[in-house]
N, C-alpha and C positions, 0 to 999 in steps of 0.2 A: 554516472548513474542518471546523471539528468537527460531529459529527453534527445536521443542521436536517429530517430527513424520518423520516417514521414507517417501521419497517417492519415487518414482521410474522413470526412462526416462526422460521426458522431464522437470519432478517438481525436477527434481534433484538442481536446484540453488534457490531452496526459501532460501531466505534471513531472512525473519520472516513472524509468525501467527499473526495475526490479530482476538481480540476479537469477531468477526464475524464470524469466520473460514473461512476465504478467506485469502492465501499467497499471500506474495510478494514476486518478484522477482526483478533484478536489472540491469539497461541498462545502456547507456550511460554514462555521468560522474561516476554516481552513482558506476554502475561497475567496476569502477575505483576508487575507495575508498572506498567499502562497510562497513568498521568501521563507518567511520563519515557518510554514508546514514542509515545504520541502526539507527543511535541515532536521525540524524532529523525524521525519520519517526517513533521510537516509540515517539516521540515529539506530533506525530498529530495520534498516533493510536486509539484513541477515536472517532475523527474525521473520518478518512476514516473509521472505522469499522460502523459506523454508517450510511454510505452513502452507502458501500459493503453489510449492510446487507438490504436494503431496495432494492437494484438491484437482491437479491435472490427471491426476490417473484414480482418484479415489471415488467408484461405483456403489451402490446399493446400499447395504449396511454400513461399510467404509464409507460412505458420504456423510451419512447422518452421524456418523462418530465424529467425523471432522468438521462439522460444521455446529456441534456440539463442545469439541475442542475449541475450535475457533472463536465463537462467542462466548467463551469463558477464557480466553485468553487475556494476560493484561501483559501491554509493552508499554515500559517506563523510558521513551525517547525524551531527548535532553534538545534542547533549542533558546532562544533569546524570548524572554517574557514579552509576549506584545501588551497585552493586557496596561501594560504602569501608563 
């Protein structure tokens, strides 16, 4: 799942593919330790790939529904505490 395709300019920091084929990329904390976000998010890569791949086809009212789903979603991924 970890990055296997080239990309160019601005997709230059995907972090990892996502069984949906939508990348991620890495901000904040995250980007600051991209070892341990990489592991919690292949943790929940089921999860968002499933939620990613219904935003590829989801128009109009469908968008707003899922993007109302989406920011009310909570995924509990498991990774090594950077924090201690």
């Amino acid at each position: 799942m970890r990055l296997t395709q080239t990309r160019y300019r601005l997709d230059e920091d995907v972090a990892m593919w996502l069984p949906s084929g939508w990348w991620v990329t890495l901000r904040n904390e995250f980007a600051q330790a991209p070892g341990v976000a990489v592991t919690v998010l292949e943790s929940v890569a089921d999860q968002l790939s499933a939620i990613t791949a219904e935003a590829t086809t989801a128009r109009g009212r469908d968008a707003q529904a899922l993007s109302d789903k989406l920011f009310s979603c909570v995924f509990d991924g498991a990774g090594p505490d950077y924090r201690r």
